[in-house]
N, C-alpha and C positions, 0 to 999 in steps of 0.2 A: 640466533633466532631461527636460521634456516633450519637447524636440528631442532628446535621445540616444534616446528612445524612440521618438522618428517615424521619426528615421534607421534603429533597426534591425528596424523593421514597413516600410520600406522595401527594407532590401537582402534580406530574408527571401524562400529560396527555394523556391515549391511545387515537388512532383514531383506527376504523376498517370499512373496506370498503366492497362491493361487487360489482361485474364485472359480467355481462349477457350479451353473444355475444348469438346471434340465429339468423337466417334465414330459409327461407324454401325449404326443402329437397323432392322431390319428386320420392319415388319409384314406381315404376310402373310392374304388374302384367297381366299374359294371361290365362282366365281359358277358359278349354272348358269342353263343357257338353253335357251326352246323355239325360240326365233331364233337366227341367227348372230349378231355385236355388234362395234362396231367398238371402238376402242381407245380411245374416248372414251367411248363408251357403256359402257364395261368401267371405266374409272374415275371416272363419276358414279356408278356404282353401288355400287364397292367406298369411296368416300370417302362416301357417306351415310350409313355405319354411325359407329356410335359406336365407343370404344377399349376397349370393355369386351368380352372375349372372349364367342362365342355371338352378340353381336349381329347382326341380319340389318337389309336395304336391299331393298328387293320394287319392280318394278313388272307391270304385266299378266305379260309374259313372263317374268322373269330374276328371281333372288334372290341378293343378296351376303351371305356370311357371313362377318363379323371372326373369324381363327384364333389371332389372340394375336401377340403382337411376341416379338421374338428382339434381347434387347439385348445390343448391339457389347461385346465387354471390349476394344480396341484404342482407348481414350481416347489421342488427340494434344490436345498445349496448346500453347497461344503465348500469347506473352508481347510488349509493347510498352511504351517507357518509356525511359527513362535511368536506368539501372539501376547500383548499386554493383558492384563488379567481385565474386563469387562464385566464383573458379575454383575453390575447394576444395572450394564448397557441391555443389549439386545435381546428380550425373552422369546423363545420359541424359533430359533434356530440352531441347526446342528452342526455343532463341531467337530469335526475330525482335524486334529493335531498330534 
């Protein structure tokens, strides 16, 4: 018995999957400045802030103010795996396998 048990922890098949939900998040940023700034200097400053609305980013000249994010409701998933065939199951999701 210990062999029919090694045999079928042998032929025994894993599945492993992955799940990617994403959409787009849009935070949004107010710098002012007593200098011109370039586009780098424009996003050291608006990434210094913290994610909590209100929050400011200062140096001599310029001040960034976090305005609050604008979350995406346009969620896409994908899916990866060997998967059971579902055609009846889930309409209007996209598969990648």
């Amino acid at each position: 018995q210990a062999q029919a048990n090694r045999r079928d922890n042998m032929t025994k098949k894993k599945y492993f999957y992955t799940y990617d939900e994403y959409s787009q998040d849009t935070r949004s940023y107010e710098i002012e400045s007593d200098v011109k700034l370039t586009k780098s200097e424009v996003q050291d400053l608006a990434l210094g802030c913290t994610m909590e609305e209100g929050s400011t980013n200062s140096d001599k000249n310029s001040k960034a103010t976090f305005k609050g994010t604008d979350y995406g409701d346009d969620a896409q998933v994908e899916y990866a795996g060997d998967f059971e065939d579902d055609s009846e199951g889930y309409i209007g999701f996209r598969e990648n396998n």
